[in-house]
C-alpha positions in Angstrom: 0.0 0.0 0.0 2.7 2.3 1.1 4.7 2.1 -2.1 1.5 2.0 -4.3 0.7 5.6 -3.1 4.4 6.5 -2.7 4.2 6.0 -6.7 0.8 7.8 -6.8 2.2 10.7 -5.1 4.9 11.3 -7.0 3.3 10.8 -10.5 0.8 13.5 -9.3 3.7 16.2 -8.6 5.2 15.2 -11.8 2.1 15.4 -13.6 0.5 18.5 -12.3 -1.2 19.7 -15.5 -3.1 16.4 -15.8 -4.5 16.0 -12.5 -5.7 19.0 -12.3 -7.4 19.1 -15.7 -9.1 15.7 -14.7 -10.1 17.0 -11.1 -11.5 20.6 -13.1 -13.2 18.5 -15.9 -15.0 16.3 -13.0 -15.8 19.6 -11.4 -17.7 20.9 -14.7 -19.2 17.5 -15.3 -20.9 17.1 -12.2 -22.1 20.8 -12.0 -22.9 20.6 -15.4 -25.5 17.5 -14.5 -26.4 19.2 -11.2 -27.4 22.0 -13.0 -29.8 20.6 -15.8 -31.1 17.1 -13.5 -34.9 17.2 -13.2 -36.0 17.7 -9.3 -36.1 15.1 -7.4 -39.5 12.6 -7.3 -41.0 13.4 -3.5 -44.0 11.4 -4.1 -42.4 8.5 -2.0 -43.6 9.5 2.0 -42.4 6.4 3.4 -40.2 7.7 6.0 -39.7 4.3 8.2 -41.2 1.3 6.6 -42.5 -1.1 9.1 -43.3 0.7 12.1 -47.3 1.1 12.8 -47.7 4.9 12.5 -46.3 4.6 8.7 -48.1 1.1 8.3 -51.2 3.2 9.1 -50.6 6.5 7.4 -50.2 4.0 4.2 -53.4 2.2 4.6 -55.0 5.7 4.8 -53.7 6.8 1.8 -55.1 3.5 0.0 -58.4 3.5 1.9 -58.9 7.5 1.5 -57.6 8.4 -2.2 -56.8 12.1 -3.2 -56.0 12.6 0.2 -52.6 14.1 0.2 -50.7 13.8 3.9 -47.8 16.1 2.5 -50.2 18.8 1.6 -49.3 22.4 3.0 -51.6 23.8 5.4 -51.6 26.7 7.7 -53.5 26.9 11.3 -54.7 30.5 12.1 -54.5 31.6 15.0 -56.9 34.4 16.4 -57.1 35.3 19.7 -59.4 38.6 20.7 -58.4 42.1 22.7 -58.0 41.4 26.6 -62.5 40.6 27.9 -63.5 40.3 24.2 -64.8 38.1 22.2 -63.7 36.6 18.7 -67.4 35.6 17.8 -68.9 39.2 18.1 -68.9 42.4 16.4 -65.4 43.4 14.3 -63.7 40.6 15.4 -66.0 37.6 13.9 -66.3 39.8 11.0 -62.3 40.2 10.3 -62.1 35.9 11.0 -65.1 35.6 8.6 -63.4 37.8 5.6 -60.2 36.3 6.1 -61.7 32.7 5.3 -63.6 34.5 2.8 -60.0 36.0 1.3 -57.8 32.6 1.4 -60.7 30.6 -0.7 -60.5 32.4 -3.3 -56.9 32.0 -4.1 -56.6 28.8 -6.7 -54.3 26.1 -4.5 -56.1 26.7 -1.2 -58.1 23.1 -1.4 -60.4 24.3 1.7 -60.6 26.7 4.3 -62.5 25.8 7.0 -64.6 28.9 9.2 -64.1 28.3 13.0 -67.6 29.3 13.6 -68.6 26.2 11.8 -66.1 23.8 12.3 -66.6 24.3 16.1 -62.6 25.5 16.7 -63.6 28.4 19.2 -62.2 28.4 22.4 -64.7 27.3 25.6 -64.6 31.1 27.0 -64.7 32.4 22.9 -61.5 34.0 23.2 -59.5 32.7 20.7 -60.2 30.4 17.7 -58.6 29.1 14.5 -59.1 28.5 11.0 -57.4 25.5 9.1 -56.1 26.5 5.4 -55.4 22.8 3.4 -53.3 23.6 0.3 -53.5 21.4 -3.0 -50.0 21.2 -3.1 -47.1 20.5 -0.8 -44.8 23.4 1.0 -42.0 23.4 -0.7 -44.3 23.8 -3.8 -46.1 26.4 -3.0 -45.3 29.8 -4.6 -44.4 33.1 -3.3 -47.9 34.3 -4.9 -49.5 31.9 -2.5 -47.6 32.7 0.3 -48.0 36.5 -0.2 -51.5 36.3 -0.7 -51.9 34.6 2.9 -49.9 36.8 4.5 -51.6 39.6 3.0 -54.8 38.1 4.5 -52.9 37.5 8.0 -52.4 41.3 7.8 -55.7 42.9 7.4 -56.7 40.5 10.3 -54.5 41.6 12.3 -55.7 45.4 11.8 -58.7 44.6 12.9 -57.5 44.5 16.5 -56.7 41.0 16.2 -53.8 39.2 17.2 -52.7 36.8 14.7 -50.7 34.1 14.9 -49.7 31.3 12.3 -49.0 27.6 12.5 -48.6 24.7 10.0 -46.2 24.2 7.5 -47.0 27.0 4.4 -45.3 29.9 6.5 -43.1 27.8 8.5 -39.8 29.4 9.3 -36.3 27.7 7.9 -34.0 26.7 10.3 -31.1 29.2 10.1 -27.9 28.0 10.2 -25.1 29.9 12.6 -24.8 33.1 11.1 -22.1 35.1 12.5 -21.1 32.3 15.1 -21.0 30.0 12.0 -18.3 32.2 10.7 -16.6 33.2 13.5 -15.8 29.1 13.7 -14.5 29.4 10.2 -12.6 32.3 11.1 -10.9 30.5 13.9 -10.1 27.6 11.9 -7.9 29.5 9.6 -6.0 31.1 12.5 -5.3 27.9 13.7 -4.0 26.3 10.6 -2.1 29.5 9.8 -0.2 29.0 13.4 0.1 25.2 13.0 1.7 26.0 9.9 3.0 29.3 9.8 1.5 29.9 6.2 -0.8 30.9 4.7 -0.5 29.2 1.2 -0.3 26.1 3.6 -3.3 27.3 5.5 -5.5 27.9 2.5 -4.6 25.0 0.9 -6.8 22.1 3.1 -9.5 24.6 3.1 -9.5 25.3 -0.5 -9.4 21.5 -1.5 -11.8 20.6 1.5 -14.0 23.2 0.0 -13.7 21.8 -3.7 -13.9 18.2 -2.5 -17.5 18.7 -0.8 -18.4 20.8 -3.8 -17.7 18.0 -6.1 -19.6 15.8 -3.6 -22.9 18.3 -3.5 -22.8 18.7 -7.4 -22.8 15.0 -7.7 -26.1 14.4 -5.0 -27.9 17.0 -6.9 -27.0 15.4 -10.5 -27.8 12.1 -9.4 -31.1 13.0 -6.8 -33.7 12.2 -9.5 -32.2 8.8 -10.2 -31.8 7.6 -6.4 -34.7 10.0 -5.6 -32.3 11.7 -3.0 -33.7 14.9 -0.8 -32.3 18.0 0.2 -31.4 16.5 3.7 -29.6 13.4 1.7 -26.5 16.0 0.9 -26.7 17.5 5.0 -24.4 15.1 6.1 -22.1 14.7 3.4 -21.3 18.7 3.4 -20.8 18.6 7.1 -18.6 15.2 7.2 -17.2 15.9 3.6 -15.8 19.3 4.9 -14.7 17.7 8.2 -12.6 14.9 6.8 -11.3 16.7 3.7 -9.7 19.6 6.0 -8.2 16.4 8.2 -6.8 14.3 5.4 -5.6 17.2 3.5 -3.7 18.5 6.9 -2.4 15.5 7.4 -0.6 15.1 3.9 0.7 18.4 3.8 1.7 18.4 7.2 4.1 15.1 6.5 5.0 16.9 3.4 6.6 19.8 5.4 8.7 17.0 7.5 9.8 15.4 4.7 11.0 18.4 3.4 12.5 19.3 6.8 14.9 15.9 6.3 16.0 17.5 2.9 13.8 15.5 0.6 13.4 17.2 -2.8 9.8 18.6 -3.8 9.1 15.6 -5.6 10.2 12.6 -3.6 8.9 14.5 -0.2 5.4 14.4 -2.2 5.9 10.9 -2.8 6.7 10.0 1.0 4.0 12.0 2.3 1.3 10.4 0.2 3.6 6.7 1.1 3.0 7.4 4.7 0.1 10.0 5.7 -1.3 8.7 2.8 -1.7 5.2 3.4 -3.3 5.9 7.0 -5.6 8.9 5.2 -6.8 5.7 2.9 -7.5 3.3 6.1 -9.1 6.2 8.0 -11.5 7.2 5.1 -12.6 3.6 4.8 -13.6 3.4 8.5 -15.5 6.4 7.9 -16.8 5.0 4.9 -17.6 1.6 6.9 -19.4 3.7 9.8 -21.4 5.6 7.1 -22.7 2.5 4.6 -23.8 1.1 8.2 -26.3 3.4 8.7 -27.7 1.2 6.1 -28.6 -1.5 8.5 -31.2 0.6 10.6 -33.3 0.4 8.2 -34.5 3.9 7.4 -34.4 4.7 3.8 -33.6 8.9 4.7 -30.7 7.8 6.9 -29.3 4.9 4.4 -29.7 7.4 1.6 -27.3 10.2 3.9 -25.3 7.7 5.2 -23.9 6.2 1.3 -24.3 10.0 0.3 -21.4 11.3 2.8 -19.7 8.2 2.2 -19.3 9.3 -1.4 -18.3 12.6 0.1 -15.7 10.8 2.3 -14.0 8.7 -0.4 -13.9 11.8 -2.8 -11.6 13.9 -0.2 -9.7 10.8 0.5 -9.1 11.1 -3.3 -8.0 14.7 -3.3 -6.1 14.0 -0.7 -4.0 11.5 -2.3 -3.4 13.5 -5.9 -4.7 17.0 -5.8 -3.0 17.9 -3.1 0.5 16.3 -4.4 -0.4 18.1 -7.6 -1.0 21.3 -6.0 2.6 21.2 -4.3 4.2 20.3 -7.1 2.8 24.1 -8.6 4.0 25.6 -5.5 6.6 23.4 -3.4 7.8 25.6 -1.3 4.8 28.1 -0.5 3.6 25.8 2.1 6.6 26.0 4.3 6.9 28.8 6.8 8.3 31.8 6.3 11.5 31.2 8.5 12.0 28.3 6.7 11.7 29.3 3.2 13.8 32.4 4.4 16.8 30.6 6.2 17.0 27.4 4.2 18.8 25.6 7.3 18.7 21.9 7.5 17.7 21.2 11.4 17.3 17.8 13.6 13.9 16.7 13.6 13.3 14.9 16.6 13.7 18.4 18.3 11.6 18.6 21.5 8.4 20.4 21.0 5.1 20.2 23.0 3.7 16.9 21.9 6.7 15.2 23.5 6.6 17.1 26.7 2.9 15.9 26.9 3.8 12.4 26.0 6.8 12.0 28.7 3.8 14.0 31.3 2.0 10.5 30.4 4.4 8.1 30.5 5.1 9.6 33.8 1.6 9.2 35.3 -0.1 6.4 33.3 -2.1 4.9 35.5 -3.4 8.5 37.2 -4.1 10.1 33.8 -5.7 6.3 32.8 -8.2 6.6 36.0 -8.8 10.6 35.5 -9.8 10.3 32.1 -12.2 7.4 32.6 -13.8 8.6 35.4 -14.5 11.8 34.4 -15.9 10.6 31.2 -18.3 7.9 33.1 -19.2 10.7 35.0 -20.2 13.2 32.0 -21.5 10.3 30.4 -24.5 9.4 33.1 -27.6 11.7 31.9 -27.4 9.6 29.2 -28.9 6.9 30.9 -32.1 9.1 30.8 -31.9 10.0 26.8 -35.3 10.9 25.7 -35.5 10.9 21.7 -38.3 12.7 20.2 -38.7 15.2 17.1 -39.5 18.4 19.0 -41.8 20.6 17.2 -43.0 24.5 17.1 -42.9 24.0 21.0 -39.1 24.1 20.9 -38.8 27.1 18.5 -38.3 30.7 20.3 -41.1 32.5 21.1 -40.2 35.0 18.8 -41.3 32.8 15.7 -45.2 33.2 15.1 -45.2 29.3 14.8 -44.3 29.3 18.8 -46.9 31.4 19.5 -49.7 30.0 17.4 -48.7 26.7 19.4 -48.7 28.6 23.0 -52.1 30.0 22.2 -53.8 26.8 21.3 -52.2 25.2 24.5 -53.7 27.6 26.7 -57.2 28.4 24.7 -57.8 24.6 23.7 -55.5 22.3 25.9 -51.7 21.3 26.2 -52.6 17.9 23.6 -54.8 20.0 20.7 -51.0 20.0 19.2 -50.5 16.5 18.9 -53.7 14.8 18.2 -53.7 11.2 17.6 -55.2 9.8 14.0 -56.8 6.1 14.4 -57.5 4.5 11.4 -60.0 1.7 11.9 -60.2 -1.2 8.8 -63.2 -2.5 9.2 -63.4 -4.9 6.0 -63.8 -8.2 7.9 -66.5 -7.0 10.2 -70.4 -7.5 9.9 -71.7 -4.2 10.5 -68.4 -1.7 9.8 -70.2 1.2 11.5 -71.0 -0.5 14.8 -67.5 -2.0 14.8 -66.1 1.6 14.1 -68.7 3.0 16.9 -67.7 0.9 19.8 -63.8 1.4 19.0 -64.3 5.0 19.2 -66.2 4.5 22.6 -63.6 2.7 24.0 -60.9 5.1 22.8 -63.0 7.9 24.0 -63.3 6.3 27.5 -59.4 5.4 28.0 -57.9 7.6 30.5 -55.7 10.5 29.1 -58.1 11.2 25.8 -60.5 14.5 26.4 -62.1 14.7 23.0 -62.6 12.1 20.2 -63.8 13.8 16.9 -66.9 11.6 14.9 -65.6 8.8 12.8 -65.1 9.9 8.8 -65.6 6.9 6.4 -64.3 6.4 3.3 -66.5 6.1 0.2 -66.9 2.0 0.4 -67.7 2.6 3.9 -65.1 0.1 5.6 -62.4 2.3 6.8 -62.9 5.2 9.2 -60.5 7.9 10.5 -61.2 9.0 14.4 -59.2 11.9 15.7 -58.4 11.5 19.3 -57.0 14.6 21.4 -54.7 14.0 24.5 -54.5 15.2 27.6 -51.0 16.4 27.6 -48.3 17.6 24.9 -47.6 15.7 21.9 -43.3 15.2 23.3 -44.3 14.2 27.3 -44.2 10.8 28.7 -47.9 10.3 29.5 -48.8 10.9 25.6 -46.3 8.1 25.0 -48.0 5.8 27.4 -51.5 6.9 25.9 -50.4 5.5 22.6 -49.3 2.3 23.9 -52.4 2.2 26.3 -54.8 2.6 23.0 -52.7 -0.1 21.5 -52.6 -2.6 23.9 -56.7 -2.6 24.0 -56.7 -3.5 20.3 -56.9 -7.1 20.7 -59.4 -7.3 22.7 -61.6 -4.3 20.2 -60.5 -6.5 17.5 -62.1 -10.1 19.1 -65.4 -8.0 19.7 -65.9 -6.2 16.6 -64.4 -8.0 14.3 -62.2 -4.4 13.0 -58.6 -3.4 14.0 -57.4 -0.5 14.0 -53.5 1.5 13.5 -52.8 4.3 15.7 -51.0 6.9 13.5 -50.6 11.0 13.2 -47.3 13.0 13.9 -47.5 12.3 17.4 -47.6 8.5 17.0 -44.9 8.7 14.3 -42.5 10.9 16.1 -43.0 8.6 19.3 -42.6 5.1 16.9 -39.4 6.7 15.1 -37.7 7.7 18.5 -38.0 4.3 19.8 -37.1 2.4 16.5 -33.8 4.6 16.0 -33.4 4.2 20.3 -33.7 0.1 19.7 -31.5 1.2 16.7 -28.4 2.2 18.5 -26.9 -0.3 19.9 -27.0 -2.7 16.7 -25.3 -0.1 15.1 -22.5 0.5 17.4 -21.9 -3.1 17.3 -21.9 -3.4 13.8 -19.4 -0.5 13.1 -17.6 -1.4 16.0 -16.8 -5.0 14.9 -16.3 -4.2 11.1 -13.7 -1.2 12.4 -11.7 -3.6 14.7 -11.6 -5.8 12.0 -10.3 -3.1 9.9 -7.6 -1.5 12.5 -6.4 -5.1 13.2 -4.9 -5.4 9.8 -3.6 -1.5 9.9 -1.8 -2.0 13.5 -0.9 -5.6 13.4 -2.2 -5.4 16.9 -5.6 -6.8 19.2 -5.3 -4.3 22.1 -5.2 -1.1 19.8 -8.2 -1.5 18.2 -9.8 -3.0 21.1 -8.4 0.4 23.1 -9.5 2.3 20.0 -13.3 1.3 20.3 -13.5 1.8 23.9 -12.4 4.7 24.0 -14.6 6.0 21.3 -17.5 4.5 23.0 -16.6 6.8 26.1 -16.2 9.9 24.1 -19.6 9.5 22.4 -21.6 8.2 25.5 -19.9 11.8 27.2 -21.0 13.6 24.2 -24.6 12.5 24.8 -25.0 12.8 28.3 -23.9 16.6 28.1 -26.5 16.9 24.9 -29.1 15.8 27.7 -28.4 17.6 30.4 -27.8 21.0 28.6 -31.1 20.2 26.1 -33.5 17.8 27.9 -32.8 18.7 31.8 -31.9 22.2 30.7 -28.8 22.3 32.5 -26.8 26.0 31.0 -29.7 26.3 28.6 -29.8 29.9 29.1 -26.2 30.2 28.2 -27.0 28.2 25.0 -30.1 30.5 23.8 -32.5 27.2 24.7 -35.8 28.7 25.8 -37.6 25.2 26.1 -35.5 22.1 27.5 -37.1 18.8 25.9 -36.4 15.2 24.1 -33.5 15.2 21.7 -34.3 15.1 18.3 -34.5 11.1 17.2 -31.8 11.0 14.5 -29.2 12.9 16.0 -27.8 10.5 18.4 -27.2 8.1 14.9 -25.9 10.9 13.3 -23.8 12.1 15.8 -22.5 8.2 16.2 -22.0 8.2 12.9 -19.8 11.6 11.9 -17.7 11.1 15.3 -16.9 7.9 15.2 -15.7 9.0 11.9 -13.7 12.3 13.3 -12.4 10.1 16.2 -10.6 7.0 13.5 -9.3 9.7 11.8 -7.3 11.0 15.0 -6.8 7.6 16.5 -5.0 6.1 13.1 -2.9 9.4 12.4 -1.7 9.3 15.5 -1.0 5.7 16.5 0.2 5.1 13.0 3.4 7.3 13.7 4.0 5.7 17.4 3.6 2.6 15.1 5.9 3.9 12.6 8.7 4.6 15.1 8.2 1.0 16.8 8.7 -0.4 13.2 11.7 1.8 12.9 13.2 0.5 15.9 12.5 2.8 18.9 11.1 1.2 22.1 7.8 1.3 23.4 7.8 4.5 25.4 10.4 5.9 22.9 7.9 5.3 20.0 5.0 7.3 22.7 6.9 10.3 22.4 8.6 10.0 18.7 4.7 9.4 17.5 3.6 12.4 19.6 6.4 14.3 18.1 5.2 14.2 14.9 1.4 13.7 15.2 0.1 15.6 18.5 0.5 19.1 17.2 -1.7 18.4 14.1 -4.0 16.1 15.1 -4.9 19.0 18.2 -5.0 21.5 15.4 -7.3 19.5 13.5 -9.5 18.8 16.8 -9.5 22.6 17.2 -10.4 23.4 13.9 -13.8 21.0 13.8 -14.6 22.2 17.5 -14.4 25.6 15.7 -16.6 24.7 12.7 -19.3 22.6 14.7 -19.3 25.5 17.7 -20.8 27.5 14.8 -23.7 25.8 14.6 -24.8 26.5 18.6 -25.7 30.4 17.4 -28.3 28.7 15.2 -32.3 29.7 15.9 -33.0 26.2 15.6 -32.7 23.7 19.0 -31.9 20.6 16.4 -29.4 22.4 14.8 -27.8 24.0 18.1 -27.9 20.4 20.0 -26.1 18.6 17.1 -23.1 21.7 16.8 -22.9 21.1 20.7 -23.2 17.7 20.5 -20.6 17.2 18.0 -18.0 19.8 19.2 -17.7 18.6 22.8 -17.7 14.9 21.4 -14.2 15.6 19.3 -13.2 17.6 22.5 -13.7 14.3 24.8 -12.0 12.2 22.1 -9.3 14.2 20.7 -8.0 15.8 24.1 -8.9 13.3 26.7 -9.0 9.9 24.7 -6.8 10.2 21.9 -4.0 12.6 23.7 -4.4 11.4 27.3 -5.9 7.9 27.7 -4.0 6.4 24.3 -0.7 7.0 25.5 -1.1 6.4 28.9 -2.7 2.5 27.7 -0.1 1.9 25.5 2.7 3.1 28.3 0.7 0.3 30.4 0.9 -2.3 28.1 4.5 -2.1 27.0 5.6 -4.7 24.5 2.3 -6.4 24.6 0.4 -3.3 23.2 1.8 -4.2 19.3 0.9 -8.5 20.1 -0.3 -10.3 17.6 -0.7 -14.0 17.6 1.7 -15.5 14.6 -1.2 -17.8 12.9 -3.3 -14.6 13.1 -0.2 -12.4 11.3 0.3 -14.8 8.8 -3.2 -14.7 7.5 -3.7 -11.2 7.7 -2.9 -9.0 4.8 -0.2 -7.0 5.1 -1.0 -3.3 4.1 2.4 -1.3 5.6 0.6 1.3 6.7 4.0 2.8 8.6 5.6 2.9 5.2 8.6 0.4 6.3 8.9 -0.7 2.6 9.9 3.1 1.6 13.0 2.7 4.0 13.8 0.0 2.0 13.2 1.3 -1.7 16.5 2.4 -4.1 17.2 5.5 -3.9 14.8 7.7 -6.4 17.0 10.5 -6.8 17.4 10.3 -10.0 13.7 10.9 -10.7 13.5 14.3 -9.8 14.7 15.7 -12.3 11.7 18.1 -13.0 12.0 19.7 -9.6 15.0 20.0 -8.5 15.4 20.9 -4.5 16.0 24.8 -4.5 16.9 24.7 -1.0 17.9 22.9 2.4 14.9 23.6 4.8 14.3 23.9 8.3 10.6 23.6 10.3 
């Protein structure tokens, strides 16, 4: 492997032209196809297959056609001047105009009057109006939305106040703004002091940046095919952009040694991509293996992200291993710092810098630094024990949004559950007299503890399926609404024996609460899964059964920490104030998978950079605890730098309006915190101090049948000299780092 990139590497200095004209000419290709590919088909609604609220929400669609469950609608809010009234004088007259306004416009499908649809408030001082769209949100056009506003407006100067729920107005989730960019900002000042240069600064951000591009341009080109979403290219950006800053720093950074050892242009390329390259490949594909196993949750959105941002992965792993060898050969010796471009001075390398005095701190202390680090992660990690999954909805939202309001409003005027009513769906084809079946289900639904209101049964037009709308007692995201779903589905057998119907218990509120515990049941299948593919995987890269073993614990207590401070800052509330979090509640249900997923990523990329050079040295010769601090040497400055640098990026995303979006930046920077700073830099040296010899022990019939992939680049010690080869580029100077 090592002398299969080392090759690579230098062909792509040598031929710069080329590679870059192929890497440009993919560039215009795929935004070429992004730009004329036909939107993608969203007629597919099937968000989990399998679980009942889908199973249900499809048999309406069958047993109720034209109904469209993705159609935009809008829930008006009208709540009268303090002691009035909505249903006299002015007021009812501004509601009754406004319904008279949206009805006319040409995709409003219905617009129902709350004085006839009975959605007044018990003291009549509030009440709401339900707009049903022909078409979906996202296809809705500014016409439409202007003309609803426009009606909003003249409500509201009647007197009114006016507020609006629903998805037709709903607010986009912003992303961090002026935090996001202040994390940028502070990425480049930390590569420009790791490196000292700014070409060498630019350049992982420039071909990180042209790497997810490639990436995007490619989901969007191909999204009609696959029928990929918007959200399908969310995680690829983020992980693409991750990952391609890492692998990139990581070349270049052993670039800038090898030059430092006074390496030509050229052959310093080729070692690079021999040696950071070759753990840059093995990284990438336990990214990629962590990614494709999304697939096994069974969730078409999160196998469609998951392949999506392993495609992203693979490409920066590509770029990584020829662009960026390509790009130094334009420009050898703009990446190296000033002083050393300046004074041309060969110097030692294995000069004492602050990686080794933090390695020879740990081999000092093993077993102290060992138990610190463990028990304070255990520690951070508890609340997790109490992880709540959920998709919060407009209750989370600030109440400056009008959809926060709108939901606050109907809490108080109609109850905390009017949010989240419950949709049964009763199939009564195999009983004798449908309309009695349906009739005593909805009795007994109506009679089970937590349910205030059942609305009257709608049939379809062959008269065997009904839809009953059932209101709760409490909010759609509390625990007693869970346990009134189960409730009304544990008395189903018994309905079913009597009547001779069943019935599926469906609605957002039964689908958020199905989802959650699907992807909860989900979690630990999928650590295993990943977990046992990526030992497999590090086995063969460090010859070794502790490291990987030591690898996946310790990623297991960085992401456990990680989601135990997600729930006590999000769901117990815990610094929420500090955070902008105005209403603590469940985490959202994909994030812990996501999270999983992109950190376990983030945290192979750290661990095999940087075992990979105490690896290297032990290869080389040095002893155990010399091969601690010669790996730390080398490794511990950039892989901190390139900790720092996604802390940076993810921190951005906490100044976001949106609670998802702020719990997965938080989530995800104080994860690569636990595992760069305390796993990777604390509790990886301070094991392998521990273990000694026995740390690199591997039993011989085991050795002999694994392949052999040099990931330490041993065979380039070996090679002829390649001198001669560099003839296009000749060294123009001795350098010193």
């Amino acid at each position: 492997m090592a002398t299969l990139l080392y090759r690579l590497g230098r062909t792509a200095f040598r031929r710069r032209w080329s590679v870059l004209f192929v890497w440009v000419a993919v560039l215009v290709a795929v935004g070429a196809g992004a730009a004329t590919a036909p939107s993608a088909d969203e007629g597919n609604t099937s968000f989990m297959p399998g679980i009942e609220a889908q199973k249900a929400f499809d048999l309406m669609q069958q047993r109720f056609p034209g109904t469209n469950g993705n159609a935009a609608n809008a829930r008006i809010v009208f709540v009268a001047p303090h002691g009035e009234r909505v249903t006299t004088g002015d007021n009812r007259e501004a509601v009754d105009e406004f319904v008279t306004d949206v009805r006319k416009e040409p995709q409003v499908a219905s617009a129902a009057s709350p004085f006839q649809a009975a959605a007044v408030s018990k003291d009549a001082s509030m009440a709401y109006a339900t707009v049903t769209y022909k078409v979906t949100a996202d296809d809705l056009s500014d016409a439409d939305k202007t003309a609803l506003r426009h009606a909003i407006d003249d409500a509201r100067k009647s007197g009114l106040t006016v507020e609006v729920g629903g998805t037709a107005l709903a607010t986009q989730p912003s992303a961090g703004g002026a935090s996001e960019m202040i994390g940028m900002a502070i990425a480049a000042v930390v590569l420009v002091m790791t490196f000292g240069s700014l070409a060498a600064a630019g350049l992982p951000l420039l071909t990180a940046i042209a790497g997810v591009g490639i990436s995007m341009a490619s989901i969007t080109a191909l999204s009609s095919t696959f029928n990929l979403s918007a959200t399908s290219g969310t995680l690829a950006s983020m992980l693409g952009l991750a990952v391609g800053i890492d692998y990139a720093l990581f070349v270049v950074s052993r670039y800038r040694e090898e030059r430092a050892k006074g390496h030509a242009p050229q052959e310093a390329a080729g070692l690079a991509a021999g040696t950071a390259g070759s753990a840059v490949v093995f990284a990438g594909l336990t990214v990629v293996i962590a990614l494709a196993g999304l697939s096994v949750i069974g969730v078409p959105v999160l196998t469609k992200m998951g392949l999506c941002a392993a495609g992203a992965v693979i490409v920066g792993v590509l770029v990584a291993l020829t662009l960026i060898p390509a790009l130094l050969g334009f420009w050898p010796n703009a990446v190296l710092s000033r002083k050393a471009r300046k004074k041309g001075v060969r110097t030692e390398s294995r000069k004492t810098n602050g990686g080794t005095r933090w390695a020879r701190f740990v081999l000092r202390r093993p077993v102290t630094i060992l138990l610190a680090g463990v028990v304070g992660l255990v520690t951070v990690a508890v609340p997790m024990m109490d992880l709540r999954l959920g998709m919060p909805g407009d209750e989370s939202k600030p109440t400056s949004t009008t959809e926060r309001r709108a939901y606050d409003d109907l809490s108080r005027g109609f109850g905390a559950g009017f949010n989240g009513p419950l949709t049964i769906v009763v199939d009564a084809q195999k009983a004798d007299d449908p309309k009695a079946a349906v009739a005593d289900i909805s009795e007994r639904i109506k009679a089970t503890d937590g349910v205030v209101r059942v609305s009257e049964a709608r049939f379809n037009t062959s008269g065997d399926t009904a839809m009953i709308s059932a209101t709760p007692a409490t909010g759609p995201t509390t625990e007693r609404t869970k346990d009134l779903v189960h409730t009304i589905r544990a008395e189903r057998p018994s309905l079913e024996s009597s009547t001779g119907a069943t019935y599926k218990v469906t609605g957002s509120t039964a689908m958020n609460i199905d989802v959650a515990q699907a992807l909860q049941n989900a979690l630990v299948p999928y650590l295993v899964v990943i977990l046992g593919l990526a030992f497999l995987l590090l086995m063969v890269v460090f010859r070794s059964i502790l490291v990987p073993i030591k690898a996946a614990l310790g990623f297991l207590l960085s992401v456990l920490a990680a989601l135990g401070s997600v729930v006590a800052v999000f769901q117990w509330g815990w610094g929420a104030d500090l955070l902008g979090i105005e209403q603590p509640g469940p985490i959202m249900s994909l994030m812990p998978i996501l999270m999983v997923g992109i950190v376990f990523g983030l945290a192979m990329d750290y661990q095999v950079f940087l075992v990979s050079r105490m690896r290297e040295a032990y290869v080389h010769g040095d002893r155990p605890a010399e091969a601690i601090v010669s790996g730390s040497r080398n490794s511990a400055r950039v892989v901190m730098a390139a900790a720092i640098i996604m802390i940076a990026v993810f921190s951005g995303f906490i100044g976001a309006s949106e609670p998802m979006i702020k719990a997965t930046g938080f989530g995800l920077a104080i994860a690569v915190l636990f595992d760069a700073v305390i796993v990777r830099m604390a509790l990886v040296p301070a094991v392998l101090a521990l273990l000694g010899e026995s740390a690199w022990w591997l039993p011989s019939w085991l050795d002999r049948i694994l392949p052999k992939v040099d990931v330490e680049g041993e065979a380039l010690t070996h090679r002829p000299t390649s001198g001669a080869l560099d003839h296009e580029v000749e060294p123009q100077e001795t350098i010193r780092i």
